[in-house]
C-alpha positions as CSV (number, residue, x, y, z in Angstrom):
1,X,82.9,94.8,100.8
2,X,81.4,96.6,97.4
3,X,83.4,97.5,94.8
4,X,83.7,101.0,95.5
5,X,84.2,100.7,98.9
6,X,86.7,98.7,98.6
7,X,88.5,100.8,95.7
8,X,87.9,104.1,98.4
9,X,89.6,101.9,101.0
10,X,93.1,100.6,99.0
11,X,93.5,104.3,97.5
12,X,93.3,105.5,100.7
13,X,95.4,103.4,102.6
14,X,98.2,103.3,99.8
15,X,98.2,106.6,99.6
16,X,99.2,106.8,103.4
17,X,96.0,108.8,104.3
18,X,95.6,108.9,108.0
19,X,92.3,106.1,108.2
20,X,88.6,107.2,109.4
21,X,87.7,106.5,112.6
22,X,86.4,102.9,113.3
23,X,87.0,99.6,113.6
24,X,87.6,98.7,109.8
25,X,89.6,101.6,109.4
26,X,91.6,100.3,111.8
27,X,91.9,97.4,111.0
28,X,93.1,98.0,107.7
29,X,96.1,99.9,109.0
30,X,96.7,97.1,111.2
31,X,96.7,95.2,107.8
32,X,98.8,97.6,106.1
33,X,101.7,97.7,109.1
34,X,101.4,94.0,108.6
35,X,101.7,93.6,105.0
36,X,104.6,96.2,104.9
37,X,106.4,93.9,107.6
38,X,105.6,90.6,106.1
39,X,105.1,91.0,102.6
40,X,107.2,94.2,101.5
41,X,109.8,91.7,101.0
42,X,108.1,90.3,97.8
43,X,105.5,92.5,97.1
44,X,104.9,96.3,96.2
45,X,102.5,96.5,99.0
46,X,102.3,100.2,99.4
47,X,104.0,103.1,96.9
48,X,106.0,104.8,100.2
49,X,107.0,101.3,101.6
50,X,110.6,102.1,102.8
51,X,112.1,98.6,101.6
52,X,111.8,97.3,97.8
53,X,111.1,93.8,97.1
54,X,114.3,91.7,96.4
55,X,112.5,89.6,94.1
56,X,113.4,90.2,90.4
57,X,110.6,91.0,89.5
58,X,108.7,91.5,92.0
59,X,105.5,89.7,92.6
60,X,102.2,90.9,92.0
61,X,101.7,94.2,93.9
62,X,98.7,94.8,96.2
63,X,97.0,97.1,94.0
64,X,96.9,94.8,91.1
65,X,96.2,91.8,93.5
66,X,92.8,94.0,95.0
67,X,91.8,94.6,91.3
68,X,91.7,91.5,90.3
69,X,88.2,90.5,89.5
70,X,88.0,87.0,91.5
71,X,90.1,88.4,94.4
72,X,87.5,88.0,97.4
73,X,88.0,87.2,101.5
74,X,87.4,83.4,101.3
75,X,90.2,83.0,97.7
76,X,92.3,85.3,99.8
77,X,91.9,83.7,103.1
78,X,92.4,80.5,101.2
79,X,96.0,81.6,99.7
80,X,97.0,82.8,102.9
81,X,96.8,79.5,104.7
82,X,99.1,78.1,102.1
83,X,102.9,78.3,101.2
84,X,102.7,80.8,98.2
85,X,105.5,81.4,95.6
86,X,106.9,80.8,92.3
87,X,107.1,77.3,93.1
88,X,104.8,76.7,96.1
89,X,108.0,74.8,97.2
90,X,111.5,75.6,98.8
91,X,111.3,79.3,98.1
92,X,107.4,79.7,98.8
93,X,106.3,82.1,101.5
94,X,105.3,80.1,104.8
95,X,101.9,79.5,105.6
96,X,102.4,80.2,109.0
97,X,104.2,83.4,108.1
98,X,101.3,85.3,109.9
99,X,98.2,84.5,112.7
100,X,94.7,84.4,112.3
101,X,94.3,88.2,113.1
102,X,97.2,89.4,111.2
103,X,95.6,87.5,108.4
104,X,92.8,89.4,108.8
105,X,94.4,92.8,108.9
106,X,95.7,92.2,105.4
107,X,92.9,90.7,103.6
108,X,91.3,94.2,105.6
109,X,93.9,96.6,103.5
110,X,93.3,94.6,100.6
């Protein structure tokens, strides 16, 4: 996805703008309802998510994560299939903590 695009995308999406009509649009709220269930716990995933992370601090939000300038589908794909976390160990997030298509949905709203 281009730069732009992809910046149009996130501030739209965080900003809780209904999404354009389509199949990516959709799919990116898909990947936001995902990210709010399966990642809000950790991560700032959206400014009006309902619950707070409990981590102290919190890890990296979305935004920042999007911005990043070697953030693309196949790093992000590839960090997904792994346990993530300060350690990668006991307290990492599960690999299998989401399916292929949710997976998609959130690298989507990224």
């Amino acid at each position: 996805m281009a730069g732009s695009k992809l910046a149009l995308v996130l501030a739209l999406a965080l900003a809780g703008a209904p999404p354009a009509i389509g199949e990516e649009a959709q799919l990116v709220a898909e990947g936001r309802e995902v990210a709010l269930k399966a990642c809000a716990r950790c991560h700032v995933v959206a400014e009006d998510q309902a619950q707070r992370p409990i981590m102290r601090p919190p890890a990296p939000n979305f935004v920042d994560i999007a911005s990043r300038p070697d953030v693309t589908e196949a790093s992000l794909r590839d960090f997904l299939a792994k346990p993530h976390g300060r350690t990668r160990g006991v307290r990492a997030t599960p690999a299998s903590l989401m399916s292929g298509d949710q997976t998609d949905a959130v690298i989507a709203y990224l």
